[in-house]
C-alpha positions as CSV (number, residue, x, y, z in Angstrom):
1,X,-34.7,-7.4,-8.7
2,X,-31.2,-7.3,-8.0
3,X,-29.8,-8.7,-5.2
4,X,-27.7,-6.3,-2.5
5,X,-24.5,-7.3,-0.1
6,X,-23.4,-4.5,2.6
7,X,-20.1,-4.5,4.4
8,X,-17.9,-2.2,6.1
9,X,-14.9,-3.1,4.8
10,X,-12.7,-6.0,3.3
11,X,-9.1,-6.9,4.4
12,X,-7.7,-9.8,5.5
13,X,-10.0,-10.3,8.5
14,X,-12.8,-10.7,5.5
15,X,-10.7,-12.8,3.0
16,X,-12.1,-12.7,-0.8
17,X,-15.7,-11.3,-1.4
18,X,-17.6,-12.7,-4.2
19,X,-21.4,-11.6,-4.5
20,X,-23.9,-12.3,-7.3
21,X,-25.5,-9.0,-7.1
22,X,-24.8,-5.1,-5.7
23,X,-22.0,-4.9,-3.1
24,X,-21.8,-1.6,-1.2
25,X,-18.7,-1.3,1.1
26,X,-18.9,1.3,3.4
27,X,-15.1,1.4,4.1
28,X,-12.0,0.5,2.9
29,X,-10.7,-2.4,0.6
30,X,-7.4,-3.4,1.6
31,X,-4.4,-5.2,-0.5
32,X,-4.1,-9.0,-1.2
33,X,-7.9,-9.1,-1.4
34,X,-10.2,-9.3,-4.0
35,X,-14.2,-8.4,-4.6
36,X,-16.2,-9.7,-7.8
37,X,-19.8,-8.6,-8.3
38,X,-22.4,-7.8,-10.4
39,X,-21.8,-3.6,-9.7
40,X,-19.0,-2.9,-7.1
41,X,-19.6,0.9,-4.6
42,X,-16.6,1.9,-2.2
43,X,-17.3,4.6,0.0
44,X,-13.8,4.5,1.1
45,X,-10.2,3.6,-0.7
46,X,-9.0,0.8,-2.7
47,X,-5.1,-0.7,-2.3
48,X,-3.3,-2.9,-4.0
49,X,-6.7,-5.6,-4.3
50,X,-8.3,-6.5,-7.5
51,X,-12.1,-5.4,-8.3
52,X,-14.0,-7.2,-11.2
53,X,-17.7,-6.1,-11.6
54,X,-19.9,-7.0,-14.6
55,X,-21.5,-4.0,-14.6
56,X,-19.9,-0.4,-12.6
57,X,-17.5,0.2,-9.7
58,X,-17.8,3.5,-8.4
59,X,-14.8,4.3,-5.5
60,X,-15.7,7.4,-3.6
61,X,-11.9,7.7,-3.1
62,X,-8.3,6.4,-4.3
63,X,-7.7,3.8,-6.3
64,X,-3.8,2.6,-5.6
65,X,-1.7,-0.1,-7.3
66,X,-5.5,-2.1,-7.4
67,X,-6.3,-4.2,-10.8
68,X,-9.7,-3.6,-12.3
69,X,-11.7,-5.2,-14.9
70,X,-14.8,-4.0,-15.4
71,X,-17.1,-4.2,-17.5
72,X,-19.4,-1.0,-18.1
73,X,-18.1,2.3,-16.2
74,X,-15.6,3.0,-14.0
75,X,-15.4,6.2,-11.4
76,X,-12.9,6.9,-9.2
77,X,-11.6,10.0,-7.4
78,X,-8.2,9.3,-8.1
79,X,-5.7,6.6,-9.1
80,X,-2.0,5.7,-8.8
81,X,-0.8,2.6,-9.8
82,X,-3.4,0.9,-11.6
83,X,-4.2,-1.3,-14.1
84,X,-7.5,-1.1,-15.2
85,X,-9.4,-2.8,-18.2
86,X,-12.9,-0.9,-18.4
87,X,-15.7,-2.1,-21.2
88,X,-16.9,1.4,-21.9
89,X,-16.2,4.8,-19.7
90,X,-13.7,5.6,-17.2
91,X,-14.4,9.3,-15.1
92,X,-11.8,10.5,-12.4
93,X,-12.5,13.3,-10.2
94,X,-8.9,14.6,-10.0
95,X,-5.4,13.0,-11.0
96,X,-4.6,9.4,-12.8
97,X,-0.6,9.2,-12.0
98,X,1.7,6.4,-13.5
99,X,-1.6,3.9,-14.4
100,X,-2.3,2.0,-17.2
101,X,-6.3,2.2,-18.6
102,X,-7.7,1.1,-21.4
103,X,-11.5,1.8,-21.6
104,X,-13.6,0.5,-24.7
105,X,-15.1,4.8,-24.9
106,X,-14.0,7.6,-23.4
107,X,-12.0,8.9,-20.7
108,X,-12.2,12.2,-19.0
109,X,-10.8,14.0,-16.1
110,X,-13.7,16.2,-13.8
111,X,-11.8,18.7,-12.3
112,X,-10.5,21.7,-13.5
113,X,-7.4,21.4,-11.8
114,X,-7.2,17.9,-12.9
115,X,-4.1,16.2,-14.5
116,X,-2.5,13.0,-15.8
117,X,1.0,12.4,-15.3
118,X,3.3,9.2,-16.7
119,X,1.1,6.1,-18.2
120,X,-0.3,4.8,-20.7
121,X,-4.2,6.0,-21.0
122,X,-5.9,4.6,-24.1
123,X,-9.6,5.3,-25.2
124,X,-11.9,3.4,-27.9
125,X,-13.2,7.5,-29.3
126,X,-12.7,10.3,-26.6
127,X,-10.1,11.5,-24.0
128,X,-10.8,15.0,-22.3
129,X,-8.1,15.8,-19.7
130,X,-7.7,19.2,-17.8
131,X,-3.5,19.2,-17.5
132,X,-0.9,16.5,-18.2
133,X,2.1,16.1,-16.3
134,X,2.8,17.4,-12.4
135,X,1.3,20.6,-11.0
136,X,4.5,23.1,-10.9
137,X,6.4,20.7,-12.7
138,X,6.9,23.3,-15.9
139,X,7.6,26.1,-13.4
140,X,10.4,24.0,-10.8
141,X,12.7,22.6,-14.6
142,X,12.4,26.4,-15.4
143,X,13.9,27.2,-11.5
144,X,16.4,24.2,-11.5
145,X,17.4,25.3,-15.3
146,X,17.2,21.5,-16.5
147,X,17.4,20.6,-20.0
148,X,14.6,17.4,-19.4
149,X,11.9,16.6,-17.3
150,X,12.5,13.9,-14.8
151,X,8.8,13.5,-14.9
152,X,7.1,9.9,-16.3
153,X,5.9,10.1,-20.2
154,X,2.8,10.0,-20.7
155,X,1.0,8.0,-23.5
156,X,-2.3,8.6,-24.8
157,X,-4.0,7.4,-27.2
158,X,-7.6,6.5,-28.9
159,X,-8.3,4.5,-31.3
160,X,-10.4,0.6,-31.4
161,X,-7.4,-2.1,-31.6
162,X,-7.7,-4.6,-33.6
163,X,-7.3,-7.8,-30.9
164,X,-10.6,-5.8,-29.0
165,X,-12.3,-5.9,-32.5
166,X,-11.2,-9.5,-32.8
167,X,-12.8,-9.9,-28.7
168,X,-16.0,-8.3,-29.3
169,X,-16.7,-10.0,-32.8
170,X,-16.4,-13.8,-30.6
171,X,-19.2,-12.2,-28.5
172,X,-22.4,-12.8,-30.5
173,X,-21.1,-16.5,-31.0
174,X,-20.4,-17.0,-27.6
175,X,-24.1,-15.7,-26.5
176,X,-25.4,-17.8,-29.4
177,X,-23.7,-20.7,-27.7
178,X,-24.8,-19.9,-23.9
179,X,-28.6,-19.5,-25.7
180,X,-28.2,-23.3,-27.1
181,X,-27.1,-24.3,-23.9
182,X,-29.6,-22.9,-22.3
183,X,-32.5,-24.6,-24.3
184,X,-31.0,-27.6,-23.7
185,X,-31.0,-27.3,-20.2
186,X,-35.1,-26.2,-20.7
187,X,-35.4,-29.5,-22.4
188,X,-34.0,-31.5,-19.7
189,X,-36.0,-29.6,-17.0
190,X,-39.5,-30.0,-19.1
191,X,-38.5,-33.8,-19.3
192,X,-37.6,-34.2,-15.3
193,X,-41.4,-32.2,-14.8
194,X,-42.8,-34.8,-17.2
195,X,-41.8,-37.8,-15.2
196,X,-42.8,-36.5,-11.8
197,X,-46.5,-36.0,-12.9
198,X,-46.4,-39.3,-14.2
199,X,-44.8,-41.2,-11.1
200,X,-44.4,-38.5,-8.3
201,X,-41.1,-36.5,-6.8
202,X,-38.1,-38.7,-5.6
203,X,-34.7,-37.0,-4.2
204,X,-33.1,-37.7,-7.2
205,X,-35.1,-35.7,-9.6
206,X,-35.3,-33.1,-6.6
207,X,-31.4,-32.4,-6.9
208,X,-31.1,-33.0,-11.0
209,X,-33.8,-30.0,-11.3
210,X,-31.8,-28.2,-9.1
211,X,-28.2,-28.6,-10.6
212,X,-29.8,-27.6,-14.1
213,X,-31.6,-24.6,-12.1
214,X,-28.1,-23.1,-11.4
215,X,-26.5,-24.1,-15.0
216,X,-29.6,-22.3,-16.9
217,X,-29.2,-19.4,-14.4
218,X,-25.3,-19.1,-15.4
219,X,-26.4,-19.7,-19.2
220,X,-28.9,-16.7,-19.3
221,X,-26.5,-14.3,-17.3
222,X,-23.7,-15.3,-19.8
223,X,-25.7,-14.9,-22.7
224,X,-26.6,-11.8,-21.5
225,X,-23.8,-10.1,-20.6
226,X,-22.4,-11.2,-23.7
227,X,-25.0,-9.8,-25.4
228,X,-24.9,-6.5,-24.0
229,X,-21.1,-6.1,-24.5
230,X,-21.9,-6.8,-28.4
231,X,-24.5,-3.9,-27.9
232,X,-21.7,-1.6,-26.3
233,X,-19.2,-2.2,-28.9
234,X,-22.0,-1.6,-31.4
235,X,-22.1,1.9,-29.9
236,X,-18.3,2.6,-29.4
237,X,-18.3,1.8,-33.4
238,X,-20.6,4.5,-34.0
239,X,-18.7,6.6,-32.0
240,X,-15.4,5.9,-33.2
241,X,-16.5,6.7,-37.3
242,X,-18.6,9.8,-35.9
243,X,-14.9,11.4,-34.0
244,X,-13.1,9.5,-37.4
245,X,-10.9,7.4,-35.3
246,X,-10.9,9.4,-31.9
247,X,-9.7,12.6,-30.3
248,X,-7.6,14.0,-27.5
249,X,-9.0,17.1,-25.7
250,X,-6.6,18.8,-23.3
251,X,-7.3,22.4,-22.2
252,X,-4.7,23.0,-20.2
253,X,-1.3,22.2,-20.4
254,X,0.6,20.0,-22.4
255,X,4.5,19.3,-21.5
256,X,7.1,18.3,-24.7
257,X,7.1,14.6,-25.1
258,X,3.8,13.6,-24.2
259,X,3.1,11.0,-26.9
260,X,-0.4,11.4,-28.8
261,X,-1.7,7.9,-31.0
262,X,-4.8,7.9,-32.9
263,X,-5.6,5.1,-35.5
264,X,-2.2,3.7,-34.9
265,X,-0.5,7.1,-36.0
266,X,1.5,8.4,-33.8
267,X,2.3,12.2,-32.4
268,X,5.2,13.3,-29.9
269,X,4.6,17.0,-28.3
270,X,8.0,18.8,-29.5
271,X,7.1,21.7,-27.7
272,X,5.2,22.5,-24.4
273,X,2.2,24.0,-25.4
274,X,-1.6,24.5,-24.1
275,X,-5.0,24.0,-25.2
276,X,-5.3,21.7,-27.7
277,X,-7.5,19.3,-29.9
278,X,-5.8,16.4,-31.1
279,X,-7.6,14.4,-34.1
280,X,-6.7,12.5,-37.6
281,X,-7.1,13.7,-40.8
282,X,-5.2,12.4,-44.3
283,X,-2.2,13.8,-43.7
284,X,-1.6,12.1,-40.2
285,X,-2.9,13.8,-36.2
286,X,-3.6,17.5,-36.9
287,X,-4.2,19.8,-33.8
288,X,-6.1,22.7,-33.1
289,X,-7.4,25.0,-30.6
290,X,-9.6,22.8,-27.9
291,X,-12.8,24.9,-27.6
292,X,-14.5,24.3,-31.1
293,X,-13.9,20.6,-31.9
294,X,-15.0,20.0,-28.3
295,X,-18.5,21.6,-28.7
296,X,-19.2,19.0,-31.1
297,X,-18.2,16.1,-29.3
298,X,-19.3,17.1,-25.6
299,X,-22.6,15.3,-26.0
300,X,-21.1,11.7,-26.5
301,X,-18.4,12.2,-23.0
302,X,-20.2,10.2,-20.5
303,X,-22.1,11.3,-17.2
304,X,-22.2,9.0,-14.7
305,X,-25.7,8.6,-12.5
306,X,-25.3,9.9,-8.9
């Protein structure tokens, strides 16, 4: 049973939030604060704040100039000025402009009319985006008779690194650790229990059961977590030799000098162009047309639970 925190908003009035369970805020976060929680809902808009949630953060709204770690899925409606370091998906509604995300799976853009513009977006296997750069940005450089964008380039690229295979191989030992620590924390309780059915409860035994209460508490949830990030990276492996190192979807447009990088290779658009697949074969990133590549990979882009 997991354990559930309402407010209506945090700002300064609030100060920090820090919950051990669900927190559901029905309004706004404002900047200069933080929240941390097991799973993080916003029914409102996020500012320049930091979330940090085990599990999802779901914002209902905007996400702008906030820091996120997170550490299964992340849904947003939009974003501006982010930072964001996700464990496994990330899902926007409609736009992602001048943000850098890295999520350990895939990334993907809902909406139709949808776009990315400027940033750096990188993805452990999939990214599926609708447009990148500015709506009407193509059509005013035509009208103005520019020779370059003054638009933001945009980076994206898929691909596992290999500092987050270096992270997620430490995470079995650390769970093996929290495990240990936890068993000797079961010996030390068993031990206490011993010596009050021999000689009865005093207030010292009372408060040394309860200190190693709250350290074997914090041991299993470590271990845990740790344990199911292992799992997760288990998965995004899979994925990642299944899509042979990742691919970027776009089906819509694509301006000239958005940068492409799978398995550390690296593409610049020369051209602006539309509807394309980017993947890696032996001769470097190939591209083709997006519809058929992305009816064998549209089973593994995530759906988040309503």
């Amino acid at each position: 049973v997991e354990q559930l925190k309402i407010v209506d908003k945090v700002d300064a009035t609030t100060g920090h939030l820090r919950f051990d369970g669900i927190v559901c805020i029905r309004g706004n976060v404002s900047d200069r604060v933080s929240v941390e929680a097991v799973r993080i809902d916003v029914s409102g808009s996020v500012g320049k704040a930091r979330l940090r949630s085990l599990g999802e953060i779901r914002v209902a709204q905007s996400l702008k100039g906030t820091i996120v770690q997170c550490g299964s899925s992340l849904r947003a409606n939009n974003m501006t000025d982010i930072q964001a370091n996700v464990g496994e998906h990330v899902l926007v509604d409609d736009f992602v402009l001048n943000s850098k995300v890295f999520c350990g799976s895939t990334f993907q853009i809902a909406s139709s009319n949808g776009y990315v513009s400027g940033g750096d977006l990188q993805a452990g296997s999939l990214i599926r985006l609708p447009n990148v750069g500015l709506p009407g940005a193509e059509e005013a450089k035509k009208a103005e008779k520019k020779t370059e964008s003054s638009e933001s380039q945009t980076v994206l690229e898929v691909g596992i690194s290999l500092k987050n295979r270096k992270q997620f191989n430490d995470l079995e030992k650390q769970a093996r650790e929290f495990l240990y620590a936890l068993k000797d924390d079961l010996q030390e309780i068993t031990s206490i229990l011993n010596e009050i059915e021999e000689s009865g409860w005093d207030d010292k035994k009372i408060e040394a059961l309860s200190e190693l209460e709250t350290k074997a508490n914090k041991n299993v949830l470590s271990a845990f977590a740790d344990l199911r990030k292992r799992e997760v990276h288990d998965e995004i492996n899979d994925l990642n030799k299944i899509t042979n190192g990742g691919a970027v979807f776009i089906t819509g447009k694509i301006p000239a000098g958005t940068i492409i990088n799978i398995r550390r290779s690296r593409f610049n658009v020369p051209a602006s162009t539309t509807d394309k697949a980017y993947s890696f074969d032996e001769n470097g990133i190939k591209f083709d047309s997006c519809k058929e590549l992305l009816k064998s990979y549209q089973e593994y882009f995530f759906k988040m639970p309503t």
